[in-house]
C-alpha positions as CSV (number, residue, x, y, z in Angstrom):
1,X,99.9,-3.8,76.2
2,X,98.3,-7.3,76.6
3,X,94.6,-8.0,76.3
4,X,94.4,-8.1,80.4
5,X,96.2,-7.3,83.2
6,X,94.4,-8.6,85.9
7,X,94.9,-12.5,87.9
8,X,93.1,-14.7,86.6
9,X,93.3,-17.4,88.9
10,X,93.3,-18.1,92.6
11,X,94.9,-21.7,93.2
12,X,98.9,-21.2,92.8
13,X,98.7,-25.1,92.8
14,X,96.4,-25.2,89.2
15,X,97.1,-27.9,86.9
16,X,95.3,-27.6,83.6
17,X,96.2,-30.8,82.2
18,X,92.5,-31.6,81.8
19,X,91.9,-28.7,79.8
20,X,94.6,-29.2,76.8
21,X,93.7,-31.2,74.0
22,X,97.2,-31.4,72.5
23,X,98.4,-33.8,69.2
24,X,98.5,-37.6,70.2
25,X,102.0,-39.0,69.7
26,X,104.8,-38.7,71.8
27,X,107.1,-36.4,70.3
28,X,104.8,-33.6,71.1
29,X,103.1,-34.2,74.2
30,X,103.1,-32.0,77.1
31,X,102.9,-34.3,80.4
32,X,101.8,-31.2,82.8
33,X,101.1,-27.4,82.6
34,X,101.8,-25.7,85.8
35,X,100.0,-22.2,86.6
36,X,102.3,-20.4,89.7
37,X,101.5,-16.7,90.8
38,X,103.8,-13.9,91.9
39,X,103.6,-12.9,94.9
40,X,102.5,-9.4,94.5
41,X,99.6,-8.6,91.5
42,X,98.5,-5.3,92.5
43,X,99.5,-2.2,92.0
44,X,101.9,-2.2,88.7
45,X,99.0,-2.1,85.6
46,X,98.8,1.3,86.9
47,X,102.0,2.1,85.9
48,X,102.4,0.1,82.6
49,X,99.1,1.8,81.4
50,X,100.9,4.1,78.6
51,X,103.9,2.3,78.0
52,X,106.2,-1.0,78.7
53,X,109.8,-0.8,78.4
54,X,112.2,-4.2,77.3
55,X,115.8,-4.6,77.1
56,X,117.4,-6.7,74.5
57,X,120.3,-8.1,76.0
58,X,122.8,-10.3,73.3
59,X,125.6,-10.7,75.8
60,X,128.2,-12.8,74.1
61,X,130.7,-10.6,72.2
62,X,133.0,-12.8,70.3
63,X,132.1,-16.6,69.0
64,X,135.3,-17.6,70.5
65,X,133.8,-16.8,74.2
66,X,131.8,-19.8,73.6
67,X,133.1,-23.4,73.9
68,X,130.8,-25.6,71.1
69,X,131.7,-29.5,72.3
70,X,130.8,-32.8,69.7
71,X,129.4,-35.5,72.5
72,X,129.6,-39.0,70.3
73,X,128.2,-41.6,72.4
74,X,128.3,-44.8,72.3
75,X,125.0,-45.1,71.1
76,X,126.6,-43.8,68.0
77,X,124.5,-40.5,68.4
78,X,126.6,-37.7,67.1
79,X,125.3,-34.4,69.9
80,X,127.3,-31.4,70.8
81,X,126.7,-29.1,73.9
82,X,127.8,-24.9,74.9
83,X,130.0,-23.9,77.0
84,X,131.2,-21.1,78.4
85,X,134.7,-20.0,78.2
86,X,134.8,-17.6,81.0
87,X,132.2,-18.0,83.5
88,X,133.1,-15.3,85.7
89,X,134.0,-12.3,82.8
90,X,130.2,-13.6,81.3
91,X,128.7,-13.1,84.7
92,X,130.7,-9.9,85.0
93,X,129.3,-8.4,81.9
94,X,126.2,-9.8,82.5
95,X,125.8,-8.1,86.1
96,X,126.9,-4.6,83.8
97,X,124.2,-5.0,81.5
98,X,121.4,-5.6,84.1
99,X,122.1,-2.1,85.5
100,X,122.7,-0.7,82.2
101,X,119.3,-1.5,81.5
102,X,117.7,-0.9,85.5
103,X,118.5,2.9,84.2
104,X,117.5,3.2,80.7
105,X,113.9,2.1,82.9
106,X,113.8,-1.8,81.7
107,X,110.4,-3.6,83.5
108,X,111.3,-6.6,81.6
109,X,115.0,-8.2,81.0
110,X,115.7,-10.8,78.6
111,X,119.2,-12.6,77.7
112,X,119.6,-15.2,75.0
113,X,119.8,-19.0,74.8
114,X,122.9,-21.1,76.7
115,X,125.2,-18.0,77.4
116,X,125.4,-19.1,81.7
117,X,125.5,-21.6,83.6
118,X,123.1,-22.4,86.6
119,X,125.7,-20.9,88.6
120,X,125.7,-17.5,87.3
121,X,122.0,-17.7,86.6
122,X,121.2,-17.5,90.5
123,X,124.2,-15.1,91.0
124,X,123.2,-12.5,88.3
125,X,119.5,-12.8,90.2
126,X,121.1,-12.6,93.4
127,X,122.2,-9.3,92.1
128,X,119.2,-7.8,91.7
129,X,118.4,-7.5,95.2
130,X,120.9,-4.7,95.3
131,X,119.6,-2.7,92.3
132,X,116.8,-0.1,92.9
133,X,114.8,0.1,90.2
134,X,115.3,-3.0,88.8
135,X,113.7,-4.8,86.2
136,X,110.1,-6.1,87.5
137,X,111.2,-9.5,85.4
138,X,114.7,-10.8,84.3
139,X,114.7,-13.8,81.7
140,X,118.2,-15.1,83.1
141,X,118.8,-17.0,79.2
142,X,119.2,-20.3,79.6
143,X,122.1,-22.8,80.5
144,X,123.5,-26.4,79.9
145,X,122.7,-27.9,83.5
146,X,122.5,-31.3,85.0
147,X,119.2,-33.0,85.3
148,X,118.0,-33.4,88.7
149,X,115.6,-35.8,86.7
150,X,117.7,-38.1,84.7
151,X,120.8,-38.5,86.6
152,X,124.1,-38.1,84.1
153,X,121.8,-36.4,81.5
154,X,121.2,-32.3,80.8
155,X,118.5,-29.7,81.0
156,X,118.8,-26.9,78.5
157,X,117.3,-25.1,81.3
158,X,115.8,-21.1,81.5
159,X,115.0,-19.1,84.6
160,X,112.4,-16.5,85.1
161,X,113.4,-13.5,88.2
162,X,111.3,-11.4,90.0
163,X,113.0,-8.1,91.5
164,X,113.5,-9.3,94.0
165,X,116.0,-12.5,92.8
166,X,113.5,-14.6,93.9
167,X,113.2,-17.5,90.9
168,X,109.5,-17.5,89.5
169,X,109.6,-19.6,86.8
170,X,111.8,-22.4,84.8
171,X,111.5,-24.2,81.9
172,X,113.8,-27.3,80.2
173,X,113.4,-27.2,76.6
174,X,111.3,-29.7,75.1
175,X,112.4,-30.2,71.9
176,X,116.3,-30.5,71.3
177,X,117.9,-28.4,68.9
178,X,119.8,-30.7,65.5
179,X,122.3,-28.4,63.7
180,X,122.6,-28.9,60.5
181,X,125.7,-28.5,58.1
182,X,124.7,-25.3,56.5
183,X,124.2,-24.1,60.1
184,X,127.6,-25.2,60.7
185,X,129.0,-23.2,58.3
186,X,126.8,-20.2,58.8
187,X,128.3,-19.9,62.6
188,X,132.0,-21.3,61.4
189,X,131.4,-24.2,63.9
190,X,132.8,-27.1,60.9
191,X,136.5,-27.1,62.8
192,X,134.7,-27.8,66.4
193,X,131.9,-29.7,65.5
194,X,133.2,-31.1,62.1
195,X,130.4,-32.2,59.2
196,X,127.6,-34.2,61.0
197,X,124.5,-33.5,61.8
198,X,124.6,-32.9,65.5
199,X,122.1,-33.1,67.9
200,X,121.7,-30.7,71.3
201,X,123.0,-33.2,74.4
202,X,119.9,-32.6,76.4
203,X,117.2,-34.7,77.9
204,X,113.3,-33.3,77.5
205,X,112.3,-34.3,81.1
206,X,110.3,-33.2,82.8
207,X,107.5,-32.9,79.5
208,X,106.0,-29.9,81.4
209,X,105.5,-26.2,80.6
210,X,104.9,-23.6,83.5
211,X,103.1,-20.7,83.6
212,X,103.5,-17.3,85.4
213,X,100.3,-15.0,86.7
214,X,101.5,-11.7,87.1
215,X,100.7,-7.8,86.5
216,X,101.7,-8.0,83.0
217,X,99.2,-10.9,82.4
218,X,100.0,-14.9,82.0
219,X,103.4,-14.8,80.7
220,X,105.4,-18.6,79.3
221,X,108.8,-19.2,78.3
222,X,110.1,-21.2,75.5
223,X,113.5,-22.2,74.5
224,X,115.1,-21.3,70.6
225,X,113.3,-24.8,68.9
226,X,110.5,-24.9,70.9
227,X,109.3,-21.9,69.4
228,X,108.6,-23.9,66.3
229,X,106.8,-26.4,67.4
230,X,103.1,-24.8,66.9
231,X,101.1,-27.9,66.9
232,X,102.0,-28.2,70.6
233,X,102.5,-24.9,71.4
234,X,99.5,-22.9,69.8
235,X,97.3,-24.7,71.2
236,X,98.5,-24.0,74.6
237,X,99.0,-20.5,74.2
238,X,95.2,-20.1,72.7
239,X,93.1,-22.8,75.4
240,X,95.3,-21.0,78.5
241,X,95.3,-17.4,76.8
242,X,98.9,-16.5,77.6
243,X,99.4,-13.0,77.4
244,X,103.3,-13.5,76.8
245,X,106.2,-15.7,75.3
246,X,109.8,-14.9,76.4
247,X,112.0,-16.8,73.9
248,X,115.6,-17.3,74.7
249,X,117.8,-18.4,71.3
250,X,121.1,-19.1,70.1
251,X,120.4,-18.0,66.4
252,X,121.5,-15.8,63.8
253,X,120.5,-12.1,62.9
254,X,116.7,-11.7,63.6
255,X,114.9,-10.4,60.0
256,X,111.0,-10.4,59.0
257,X,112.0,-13.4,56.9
258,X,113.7,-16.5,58.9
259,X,111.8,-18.4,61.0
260,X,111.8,-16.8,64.4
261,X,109.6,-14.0,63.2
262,X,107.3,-16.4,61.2
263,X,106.1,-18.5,64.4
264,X,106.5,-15.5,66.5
265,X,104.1,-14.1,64.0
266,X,101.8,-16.8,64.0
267,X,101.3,-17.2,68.2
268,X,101.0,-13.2,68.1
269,X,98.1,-14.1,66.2
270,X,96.3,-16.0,68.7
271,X,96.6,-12.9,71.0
272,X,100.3,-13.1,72.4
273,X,103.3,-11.2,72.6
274,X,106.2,-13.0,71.6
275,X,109.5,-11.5,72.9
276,X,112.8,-13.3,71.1
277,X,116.5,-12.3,72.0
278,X,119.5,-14.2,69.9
279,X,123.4,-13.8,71.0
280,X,125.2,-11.1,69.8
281,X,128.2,-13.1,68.9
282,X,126.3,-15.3,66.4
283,X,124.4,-12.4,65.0
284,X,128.2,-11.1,63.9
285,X,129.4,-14.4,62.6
286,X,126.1,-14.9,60.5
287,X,126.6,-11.4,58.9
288,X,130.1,-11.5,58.2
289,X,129.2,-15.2,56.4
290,X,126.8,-13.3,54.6
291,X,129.1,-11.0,53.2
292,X,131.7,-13.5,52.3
293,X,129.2,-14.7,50.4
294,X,128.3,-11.8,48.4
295,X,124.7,-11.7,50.3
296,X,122.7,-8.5,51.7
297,X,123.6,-7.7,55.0
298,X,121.1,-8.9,57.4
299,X,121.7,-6.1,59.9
300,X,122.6,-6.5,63.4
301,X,119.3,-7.1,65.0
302,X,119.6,-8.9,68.2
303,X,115.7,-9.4,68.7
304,X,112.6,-9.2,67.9
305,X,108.8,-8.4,69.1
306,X,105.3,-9.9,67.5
307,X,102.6,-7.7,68.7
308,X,98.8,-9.1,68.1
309,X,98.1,-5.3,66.8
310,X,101.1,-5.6,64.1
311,X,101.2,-7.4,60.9
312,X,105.0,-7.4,60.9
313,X,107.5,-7.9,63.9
314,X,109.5,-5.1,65.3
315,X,112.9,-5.9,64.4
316,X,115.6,-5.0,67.6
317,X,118.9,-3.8,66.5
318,X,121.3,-3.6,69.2
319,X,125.0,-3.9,70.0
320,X,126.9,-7.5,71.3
321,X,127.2,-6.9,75.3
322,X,124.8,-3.5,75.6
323,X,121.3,-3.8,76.2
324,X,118.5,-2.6,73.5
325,X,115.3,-1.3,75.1
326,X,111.7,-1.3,73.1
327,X,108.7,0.4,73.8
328,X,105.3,-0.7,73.9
């Protein structure tokens, strides 16, 4: 369990801008930190005392349920963006999984990177309201939506539920994702996207990271790229002791070696529990490339979990559209 389970503060309005002492230059700047409180913060330690139970939810079953788009500007700017190919059969799936995992106990949901849209964000949340026993927190992935900031432009955009459906938390990712052409061929991506270096098609407005008070401690979210970004990052996580990172990606299968579990390693070391969930469906294409290739296996494992009291991360293996629950 986290280091503390208690509030820690009593303005739902605190901004701790004056408190960071982040890297000067642009690129990784942080314009606002926004501390908001749930509603209810008594009560629940009581019941996570012994244990903590998270579902693993990959989602996407097929790459072909997933719509990969080249953007070339006229900026010159090769970008691509996700989209789903069936809104309503992801949704569908999506509201399974939730009570799939309601009954196998799940306090804490969380689905991977760009697999919605804002649309069936709100209405898998507005689901929730019908469950009992649902999860205490649902990390609703992310999605490609438009930015109420930079009109014509897109968020790459996660949102954090309470029980209830009520929306507690969001975060745009900061740091846009550039795939590269061995990633291309890794996810079988070279007919849609073709051989360029591609850029995500998203705007990092607003610069600002928020923070959740709640039972389970201070709790962030990041998005796939942003995890890697520690010279920003680990210095938040360490001057505002966050208790939690929730880390939606659209990556390949999770091992002890890539780079998920290496900065997820090294922000567990300054005293947080770092929670990452990938898409099934890329989890399948970057094994069978593997294999093709006359490479280990690198197992179907849809997550992982970097615990301060573990020197390795535990590894989540899990099936494409069922949820994987963990212990802790």
């Amino acid at each position: 369990m986290p280091r503390r389970s208690v509030r820690k503060l009593h303005d739902i309005g605190s901004h701790f801008r004056g408190f960071l002492r982040l890297p000067i230059g642009k690129a990784h700047q942080i314009d606002d930190v926004v501390i908001r409180v749930m509603p209810d913060l008594v009560g629940r330690p009581e019941v996570w005392r012994d244990s903590l139970t998270i579902a693993f939810a990959p989602l996407v079953d097929r790459m072909d349920e997933l719509k990969f788009e080249p953007i070339d500007g006229e900026s010159g700017l090769a970008s691509f963006r996700v989209a789903l190919v069936n809104e309503t059969g992801m949704l569908a799936r999506a509201e399974v999984i939730v009570g799939d995992a309601a009954r196998q106990g799940a306090d804490i949901i969380i689905f991977p990177e760009l697999c919605f849209t804002t649309a069936t964000q709100c209405a898998l949340a507005q689901g929730l309201r019908a469950l009992k026993g649902a999860p205490y927190l649902m990390l609703a992935g992310s999605s490609h939506s438009p930015s109420p900031d930079s009109p014509g432009n897109y968020n790459n955009r996660a949102l954090l539920y309470g029980e209830d459906g009520q929306e507690l938390l969001r975060h745009n990712k900061l740091f846009p994702y550039e795939i590269s052409e061995g990633e291309l061929q890794r996810y079988g991506l070279r007919d849609a996207l073709g051989c360029l270096d591609r850029v995500e098609d998203i705007v990092a407005l607003p610069r600002r990271l928020e923070i959740l008070e709640t039972a389970l401690g201070r709790l962030g979210v990041l998005i796939c790229e942003d995890l890697s970004v520690v010279e920003t990052f680990d210095s938040v996580v360490k001057q505002l002791e966050i208790d939690w990172l929730l880390v939606p990606v659209m990556d390949g299968a999770q091992t002890a070696e890539r780079w998920t579990a290496k900065f997820a390693q090294q922000y567990a070391r300054s005293g947080c529990i770092v929670v990452v969930c990938t898409c099934g469906a890329l989890v399948e294409a970057h094994r069978e490339r593997e294999l093709v290739n006359d490479r280990p296996d690198p197992g179907a494992f849809v997550g992982l979990m970097a615990h301060p009291a573990n020197r390795t991360p535990t590894l989540v293996p899990g099936r494409h559209a069922e949820p994987s629950t963990v212990k802790i």
